[in-house]
N, C-alpha and C positions, 0 to 999 in steps of 0.2 A: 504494500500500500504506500501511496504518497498523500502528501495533500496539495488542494487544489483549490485556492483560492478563486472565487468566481468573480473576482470584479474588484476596484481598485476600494481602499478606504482608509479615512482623515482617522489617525490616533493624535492623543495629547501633545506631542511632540514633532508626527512624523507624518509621513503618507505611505501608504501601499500601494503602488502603482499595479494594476493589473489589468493592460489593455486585452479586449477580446481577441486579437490577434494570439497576443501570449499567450490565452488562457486554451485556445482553440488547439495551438500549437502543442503547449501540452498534453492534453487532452487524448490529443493525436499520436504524441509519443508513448504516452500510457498504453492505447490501446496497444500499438505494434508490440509491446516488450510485456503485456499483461498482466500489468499495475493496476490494480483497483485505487481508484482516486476517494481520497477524503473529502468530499467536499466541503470547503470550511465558507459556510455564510454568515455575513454580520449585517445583513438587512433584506428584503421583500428580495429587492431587486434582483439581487445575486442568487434566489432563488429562481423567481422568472428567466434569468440566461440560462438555467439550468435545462429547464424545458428546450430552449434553442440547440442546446449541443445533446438533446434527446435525438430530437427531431432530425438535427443531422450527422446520429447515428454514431455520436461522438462519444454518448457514455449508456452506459449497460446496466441491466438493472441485476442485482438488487441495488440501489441507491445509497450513497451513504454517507450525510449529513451529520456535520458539526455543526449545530447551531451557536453561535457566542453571542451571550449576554451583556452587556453594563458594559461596552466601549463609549466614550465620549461622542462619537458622531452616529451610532447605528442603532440596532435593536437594545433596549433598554433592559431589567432584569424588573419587568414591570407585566405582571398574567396576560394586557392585551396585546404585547409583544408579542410573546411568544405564542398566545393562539393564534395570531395573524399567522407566525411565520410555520407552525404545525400544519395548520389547514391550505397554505399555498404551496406546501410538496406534492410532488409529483407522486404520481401511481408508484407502488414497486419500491418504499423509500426506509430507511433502518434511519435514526433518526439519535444523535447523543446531544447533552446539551452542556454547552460550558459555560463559565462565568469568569468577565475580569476581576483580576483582585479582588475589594470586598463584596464582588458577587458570586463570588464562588460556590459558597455553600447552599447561597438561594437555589445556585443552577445545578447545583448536587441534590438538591431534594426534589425540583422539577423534572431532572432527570431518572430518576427513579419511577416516582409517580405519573408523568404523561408523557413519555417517551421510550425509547431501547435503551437507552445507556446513560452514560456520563461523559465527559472529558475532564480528565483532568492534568495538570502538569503546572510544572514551571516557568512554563511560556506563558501562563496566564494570570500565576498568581508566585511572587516571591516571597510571600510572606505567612506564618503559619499564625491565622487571621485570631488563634485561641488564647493567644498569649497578651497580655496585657500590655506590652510594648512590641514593636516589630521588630519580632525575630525573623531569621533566613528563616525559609523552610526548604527541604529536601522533597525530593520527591516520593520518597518514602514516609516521610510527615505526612503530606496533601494526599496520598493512595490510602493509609491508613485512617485518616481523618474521613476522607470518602465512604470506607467500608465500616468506620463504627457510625454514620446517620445511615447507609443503607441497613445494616442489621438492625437497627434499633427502628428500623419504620419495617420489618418484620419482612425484609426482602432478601433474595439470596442473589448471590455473585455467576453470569455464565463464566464457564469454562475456555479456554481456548477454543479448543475443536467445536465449540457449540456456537461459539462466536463466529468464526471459522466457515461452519457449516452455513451461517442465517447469510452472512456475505458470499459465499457462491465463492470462496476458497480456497485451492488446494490442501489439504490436510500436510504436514511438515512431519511426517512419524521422527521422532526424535528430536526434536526441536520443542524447549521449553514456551 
């Protein structure tokens, strides 16, 4: 898997440029070498392109959206965010949900409850939000923090191979 950004976007500091060219271009490399694409959306929009590189036959389903929460210029960590952005995926769609920084946890417990998955990592949050001052967190802080609100909302964890299996691929025998 790689990710695949669908479309360019304003963070606090920077920009993500990501023209359709690129994005197409990509896309396009994935299929030949048979790369399932993550696709990472931070607003409507970049869900609607998504349909475009459906249509020409540019990505394959099962689908497989990151949706990310609480950036400065896009989807908010706010319910009619993300029902918007739920209800404008595409047929065929697997569907995790992230959160920046301190919307992390919001988008930990959204993700449990109305969607496949989670995301979670250090790309989107460096800080381990439980601590009274900001501490670094690991990535092993923010996974473990993930799995103690999923067990305590009385949900259990897929496995690889089940993860694996719902994305349509290959099974890895011996590979953790």
């Amino acid at each position: 898997m790689a990710s695949l950004t669908l479309g360019s976007v304003n963070f606090p500091t920077a920009v993500s440029v990501n023209s359709p060219d690129t994005i197409r271009y990509l896309a396009q490399r994935m299929k030949e070498q048979g790369v399932k694409p993550e696709l990472e959306v931070f607003d409507v929009g970049m869900i609607e392109f998504s349909r475009v590189l459906i249509a020409e036959g540019l990505l394959s389903p099962p689908h497989y959206f990151n949706i990310i929460l609480g950036n400065l210029s896009s989807l908010q960590a706010r319910p009619e965010h993300l029902a918007l952005a739920l209800t404008s995926l595409p047929d065929h769609s697997l569907v995790s949900i992230g959160g920046i920084g301190r919307h992390q946890r919001t988008a930990i417990a959204w993700g449990i409850t109305a969607a496949d998955g989670i995301r979670i990592g250090l790309e989107d949050n460096l800080w381990r939000e439980w601590e009274p001052d900001k501490v670094p967190a690991s990535n092993t802080d923010l996974v473990t923090g993930a799995l103690a609100i999923t067990h305590a909302m009385g949900r259990s964890v897929a496995t690889h191979e089940e993860v694996r299996e719902r994305l349509g691929l290959r099974l890895n025998h011996g590979a953790a």
